[in-house]
C-alpha positions in Angstrom: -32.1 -17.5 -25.2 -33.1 -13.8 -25.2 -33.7 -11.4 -28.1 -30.8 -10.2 -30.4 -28.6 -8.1 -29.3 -27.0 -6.6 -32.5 -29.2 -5.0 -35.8 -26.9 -6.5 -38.2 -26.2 -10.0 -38.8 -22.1 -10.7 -37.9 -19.5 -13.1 -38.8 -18.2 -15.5 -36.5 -15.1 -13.1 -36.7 -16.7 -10.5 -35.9 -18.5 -11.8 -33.1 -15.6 -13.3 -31.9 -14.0 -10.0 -31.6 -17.3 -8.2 -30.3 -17.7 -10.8 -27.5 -14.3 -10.5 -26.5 -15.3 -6.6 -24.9 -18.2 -7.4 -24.0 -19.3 -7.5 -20.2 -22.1 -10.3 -20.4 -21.3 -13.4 -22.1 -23.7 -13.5 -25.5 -24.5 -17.0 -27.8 -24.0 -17.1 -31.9 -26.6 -18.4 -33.8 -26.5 -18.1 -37.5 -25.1 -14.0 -37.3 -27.5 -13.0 -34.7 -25.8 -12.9 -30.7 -28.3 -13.6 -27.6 -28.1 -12.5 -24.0 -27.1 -15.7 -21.5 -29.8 -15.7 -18.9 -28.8 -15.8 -15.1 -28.8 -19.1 -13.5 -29.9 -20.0 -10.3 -28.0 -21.4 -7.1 -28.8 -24.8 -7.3 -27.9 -24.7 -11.6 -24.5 -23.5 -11.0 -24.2 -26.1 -7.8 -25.1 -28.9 -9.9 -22.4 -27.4 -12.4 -19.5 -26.9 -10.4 -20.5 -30.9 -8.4 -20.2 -32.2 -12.7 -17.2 -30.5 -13.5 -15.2 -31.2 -10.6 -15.9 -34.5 -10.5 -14.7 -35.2 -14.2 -11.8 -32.9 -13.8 -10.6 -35.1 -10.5 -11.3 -38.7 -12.9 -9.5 -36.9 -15.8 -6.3 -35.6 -14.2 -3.2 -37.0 -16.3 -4.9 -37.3 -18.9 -4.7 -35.3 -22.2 -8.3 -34.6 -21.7 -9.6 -30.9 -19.9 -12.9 -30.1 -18.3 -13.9 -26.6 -18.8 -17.1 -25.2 -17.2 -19.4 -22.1 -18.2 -17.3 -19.5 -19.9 -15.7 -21.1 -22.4 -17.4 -21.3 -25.7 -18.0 -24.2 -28.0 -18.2 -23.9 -31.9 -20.2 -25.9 -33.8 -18.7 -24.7 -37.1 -21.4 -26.7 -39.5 -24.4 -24.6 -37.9 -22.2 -21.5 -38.0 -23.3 -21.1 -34.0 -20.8 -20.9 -30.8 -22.3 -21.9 -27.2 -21.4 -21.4 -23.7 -22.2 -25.3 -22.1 -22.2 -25.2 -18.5 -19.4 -28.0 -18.6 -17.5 -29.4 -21.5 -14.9 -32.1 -22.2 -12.4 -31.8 -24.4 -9.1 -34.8 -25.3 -7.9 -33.0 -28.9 -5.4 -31.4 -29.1 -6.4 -29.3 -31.7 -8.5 -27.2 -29.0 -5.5 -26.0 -27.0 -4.7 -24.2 -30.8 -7.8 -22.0 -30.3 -8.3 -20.2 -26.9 -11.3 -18.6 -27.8 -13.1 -21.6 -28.4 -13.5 -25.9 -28.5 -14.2 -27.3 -31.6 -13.9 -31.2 -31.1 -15.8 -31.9 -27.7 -16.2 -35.0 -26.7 -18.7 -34.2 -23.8 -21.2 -31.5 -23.6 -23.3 -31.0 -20.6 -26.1 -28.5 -20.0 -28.1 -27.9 -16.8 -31.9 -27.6 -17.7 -33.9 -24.5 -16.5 -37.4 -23.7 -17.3 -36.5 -20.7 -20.0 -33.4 -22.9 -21.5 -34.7 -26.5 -21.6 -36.3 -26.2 -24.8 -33.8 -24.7 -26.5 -31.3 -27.4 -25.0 -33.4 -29.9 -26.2 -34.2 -29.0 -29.3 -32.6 -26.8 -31.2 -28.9 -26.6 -29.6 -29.1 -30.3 -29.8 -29.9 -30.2 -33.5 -26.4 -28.4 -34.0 -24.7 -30.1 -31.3 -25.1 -33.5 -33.2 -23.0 -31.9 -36.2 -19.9 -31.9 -34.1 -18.1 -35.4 -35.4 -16.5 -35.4 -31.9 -19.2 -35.3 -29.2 -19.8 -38.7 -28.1 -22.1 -37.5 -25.0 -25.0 -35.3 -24.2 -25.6 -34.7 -20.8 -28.5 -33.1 -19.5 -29.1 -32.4 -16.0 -32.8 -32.2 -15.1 -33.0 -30.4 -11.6 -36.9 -30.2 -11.0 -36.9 -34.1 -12.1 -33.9 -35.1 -10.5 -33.0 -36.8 -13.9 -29.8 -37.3 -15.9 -29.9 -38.0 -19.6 -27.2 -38.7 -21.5 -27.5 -38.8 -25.0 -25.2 -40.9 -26.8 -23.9 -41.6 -30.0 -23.8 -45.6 -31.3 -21.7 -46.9 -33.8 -23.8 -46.6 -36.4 -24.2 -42.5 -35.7 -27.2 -42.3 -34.3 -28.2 -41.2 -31.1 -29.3 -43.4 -28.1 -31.2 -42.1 -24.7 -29.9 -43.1 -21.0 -32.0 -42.0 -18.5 -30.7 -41.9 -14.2 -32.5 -41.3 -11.7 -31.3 -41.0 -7.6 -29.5 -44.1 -6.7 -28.0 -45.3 -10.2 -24.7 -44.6 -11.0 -24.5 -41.9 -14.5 -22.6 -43.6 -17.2 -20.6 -41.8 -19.4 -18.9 -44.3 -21.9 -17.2 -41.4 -24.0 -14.4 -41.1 -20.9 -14.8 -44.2 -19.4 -16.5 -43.0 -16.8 -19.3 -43.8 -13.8 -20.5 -41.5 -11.0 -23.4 -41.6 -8.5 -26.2 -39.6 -9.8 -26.5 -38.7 -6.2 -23.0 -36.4 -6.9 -23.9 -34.2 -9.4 -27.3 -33.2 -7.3 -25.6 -33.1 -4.2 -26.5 -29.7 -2.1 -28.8 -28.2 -5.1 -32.1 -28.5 -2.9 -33.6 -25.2 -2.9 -35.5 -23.8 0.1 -38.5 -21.8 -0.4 -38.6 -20.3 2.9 -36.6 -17.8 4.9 -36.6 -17.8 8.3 -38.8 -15.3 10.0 -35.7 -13.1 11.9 -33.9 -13.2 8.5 -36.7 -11.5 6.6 -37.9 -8.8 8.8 -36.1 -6.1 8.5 -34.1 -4.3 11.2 
């Protein structure tokens, strides 16, 4: 999250409409609109390796994946987000093309300036939406995935992965090698010496 972008407080209409023209995406929290941060290389890898692989194990179904750009509103805490990936089966979201409204999956990769937030506070509205059965977070600097999911009796239960284990994500049915979502997000620190002098 960043500073506020606007002065005056908006609507969700309104920032519906403002967002639209806008050329860098923004959050809604409560009438105030934040700046998305950039990500890094190995955040969107991890990303695109999550979203492809549910939207290959979810093809014929009524279910879609949609990754990064497409906003979820969390109508109760009057906020809408950008998750890197979310799942959506109800067909009540294909009505609204701005926006999901009934995820059942909501994933976000972890970076140093978001993870708090992610955490915390986007959680804390997150856990409003009567739909969402899973939160995911991918945790690149601990190569850990949690998944945060929702029991019978509404509360919400930790499941922690780690290299080897195999992710579990009960709201689709699903498995998948933690070893797949981290696949090719190692970062190198150094640049080889021909690349970085200059010519």
């Amino acid at each position: 999250m960043a500073i506020p972008q606007t002065e005056e407080p908006f609507d969700a209409a309104a920032y519906l409409a403002w967002e639209e023209v806008q050329a860098e995406r923004h959050e809604y929290v409560a009438g105030e609109v934040f700046a998305m941060v950039g990500v890094r290389q190995s955040q969107n890898v991890a990303t695109l390796n999550l979203a492809s692989t549910l939207r290959q194990a979810l093809k014929g179904t009524p279910c879609r994946v949609f990754v990064e750009s497409v906003k979820a509103r969390v109508e109760a805490a009057n906020c809408f987000f950008y998750p890197d990936v979310l799942v959506t089966c109800d067909p009540r979201d294909r009505l609204t093309p701005d926006y999901v409204s009934h995820p059942v999956l909501v994933a976000e990769v972890l970076s140093e300036s978001t993870a708090a937030f992610d955490r915390g506070s986007k959680f804390a509205a997150y856990r409003m939406l009567d739909s969402l059965q899973d939160y995911v977070l991918i945790d690149l600097a601990a190569q850990r995935i949690e998944v945060f999911r929702r029991d019978s009796e509404n509360h919400w239960v930790l499941h922690d992965y780690g290299p080897g284990e195999n992710v579990e994500l009960a709201s689709l049915a699903l498995q998948m090698p933690v070893g797949q979502i981290f696949e090719d997000t190692e970062e190198d620190a150094t640049v080889p010496a021909a690349e970085a002098a200059p010519r």
